[in-house]
N, C-alpha and C positions, 0 to 999 in steps of 0.2 A: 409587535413586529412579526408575527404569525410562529414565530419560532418556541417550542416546550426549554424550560430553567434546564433542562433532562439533555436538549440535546444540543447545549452547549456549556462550554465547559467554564465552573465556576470556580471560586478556592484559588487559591495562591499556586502563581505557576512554579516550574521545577524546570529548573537549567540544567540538561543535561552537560554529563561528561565522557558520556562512552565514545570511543574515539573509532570502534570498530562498526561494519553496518549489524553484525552480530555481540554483543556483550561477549567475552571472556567464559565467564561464568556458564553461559546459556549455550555456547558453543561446545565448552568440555563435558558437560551435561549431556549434550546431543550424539556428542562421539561415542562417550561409555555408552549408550543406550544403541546406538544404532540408528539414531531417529535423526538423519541426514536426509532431504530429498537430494534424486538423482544429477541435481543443477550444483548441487554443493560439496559432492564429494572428491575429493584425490583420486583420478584412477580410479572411479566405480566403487571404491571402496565405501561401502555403510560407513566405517566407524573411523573415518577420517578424512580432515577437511583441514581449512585454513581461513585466515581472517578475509583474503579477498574473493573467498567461496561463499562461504555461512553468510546467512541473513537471520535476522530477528523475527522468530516465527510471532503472529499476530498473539495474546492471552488476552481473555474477558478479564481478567482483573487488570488494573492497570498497576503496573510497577511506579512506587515512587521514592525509588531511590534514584538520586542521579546517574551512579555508575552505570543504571543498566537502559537510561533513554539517551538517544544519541541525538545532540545540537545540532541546528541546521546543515552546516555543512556537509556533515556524515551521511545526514539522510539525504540531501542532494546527490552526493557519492553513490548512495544507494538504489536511489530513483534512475541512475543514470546506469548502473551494473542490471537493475533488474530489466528496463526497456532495452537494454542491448542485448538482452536474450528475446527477445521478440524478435530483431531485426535479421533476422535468418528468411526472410519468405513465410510463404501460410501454407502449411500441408497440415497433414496429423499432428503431427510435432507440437504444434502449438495448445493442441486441450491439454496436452500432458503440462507444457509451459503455464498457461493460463491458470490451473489449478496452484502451483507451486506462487506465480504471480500475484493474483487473487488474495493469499493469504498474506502474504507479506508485505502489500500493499495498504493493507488493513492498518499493520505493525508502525507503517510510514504514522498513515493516520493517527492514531493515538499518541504515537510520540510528538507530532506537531500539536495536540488536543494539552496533551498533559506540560507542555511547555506556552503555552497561551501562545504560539505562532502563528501569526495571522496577516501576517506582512505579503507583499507581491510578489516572495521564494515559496512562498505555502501553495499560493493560487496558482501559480505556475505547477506545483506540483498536484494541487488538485484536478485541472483540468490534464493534465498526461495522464490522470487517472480515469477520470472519464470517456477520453477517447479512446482506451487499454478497453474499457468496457463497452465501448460500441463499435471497435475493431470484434472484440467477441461473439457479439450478438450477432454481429453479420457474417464472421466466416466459421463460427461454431455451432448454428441453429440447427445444423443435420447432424450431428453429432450429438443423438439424444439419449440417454442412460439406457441399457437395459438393449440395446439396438448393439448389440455386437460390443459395444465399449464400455469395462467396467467402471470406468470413474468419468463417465460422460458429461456432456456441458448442460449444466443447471440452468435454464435461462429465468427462470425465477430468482436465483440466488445474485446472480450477475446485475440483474434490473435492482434489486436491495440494495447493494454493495454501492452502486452507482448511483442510486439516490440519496444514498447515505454521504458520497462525497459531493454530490450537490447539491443537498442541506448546508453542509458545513462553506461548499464555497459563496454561496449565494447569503451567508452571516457574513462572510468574509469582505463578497464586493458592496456589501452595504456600507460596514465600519469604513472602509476605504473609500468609497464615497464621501461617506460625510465628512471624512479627515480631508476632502479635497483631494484624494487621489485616485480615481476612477481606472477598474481595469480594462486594458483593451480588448481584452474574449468575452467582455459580459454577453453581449446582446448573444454572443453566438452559443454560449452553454446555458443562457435562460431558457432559448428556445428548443435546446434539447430534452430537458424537462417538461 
């Protein structure tokens, strides 16, 4: 089916329970430390936040404990808090946004990965991930590192990221195919690819 064992996800799924778009745990971890981006703080403040602030930053290892992956709904919640920080207009603003986006979209992923979700709430969430990455590439390509702005826009890393989520959605629109149930964006994110 052209697809590596590697890069889809195999092993018995894990039903999450974390009820926050942040875990608990990964949240008060983040406060002592200081290690808040600017989109999740109280009042500016580094070292404090709240559940409808905090997101779950992206980790290469994958957590498999329940508490700390959060069930579809959550991360639907989450998809919908992180795109509504986009929905400001396009200036500057938005490499800053995109960076903090970026990762935590990631975090989305895995957690749908590590729970075997693959249903038509996943694709839906993969393709507002895709269009998140080609709203970038168009209004952030002058925005290149090292040109006045220190955390500038990676168009290499963006193009990865984005292919990465249309690996995984294009296993998705096949299984749902052949269950007989075909999605409506195929044709239009094949060709994006």
């Amino acid at each position: 089916d052209g697809y590596a064992e590697k890069d889809w996800p195999s092993g018995e799924a894990i039903l999450g329970s974390c009820q926050d778009m942040c875990p608990e745990s990964e949240r008060l971890e983040r406060e002592r430390k200081g290690d808040l981006d600017k989109y999740e703080r109280v009042d500016g403040d580094r070292n404090q936040t709240n559940k409808n602030l905090a997101v779950k930053k992206y980790t290469r290892t994958a957590e498999k404990e329940p508490f700390l992956i959060r069930p579809l709904p959550v991360l639907q919640t989450t998809m919908e808090h992180l795109l509504n920080l986009i929905d400001r207009g396009y200036d500057d603003e938005l490499l800053a946004v995109h960076n903090f986006l970026w990762d935590r979209m990631r975090s989305i992923r895995m957690d749908l990965r590590m729970q075997h979700l693959f249903n038509h709430q996943a694709v839906a969430m993969h393709e507002q991930m895709i269009r998140f990455h080609i709203l970038a590439m168009h209004e952030l390509c002058e925005y290149a590192k090292g040109m006045g702005f220190s955390e500038g826009f990676d168009a290499h890393l963006n193009i990865e990221q984005m292919n990465k989520a249309s690996v995984d959605l294009f296993h998705m629109y096949d299984d749902l195919r052949k269950q007989g149930h075909p999605a409506a964006n195929e044709a239009e994110f094949r060709g994006y690819y």
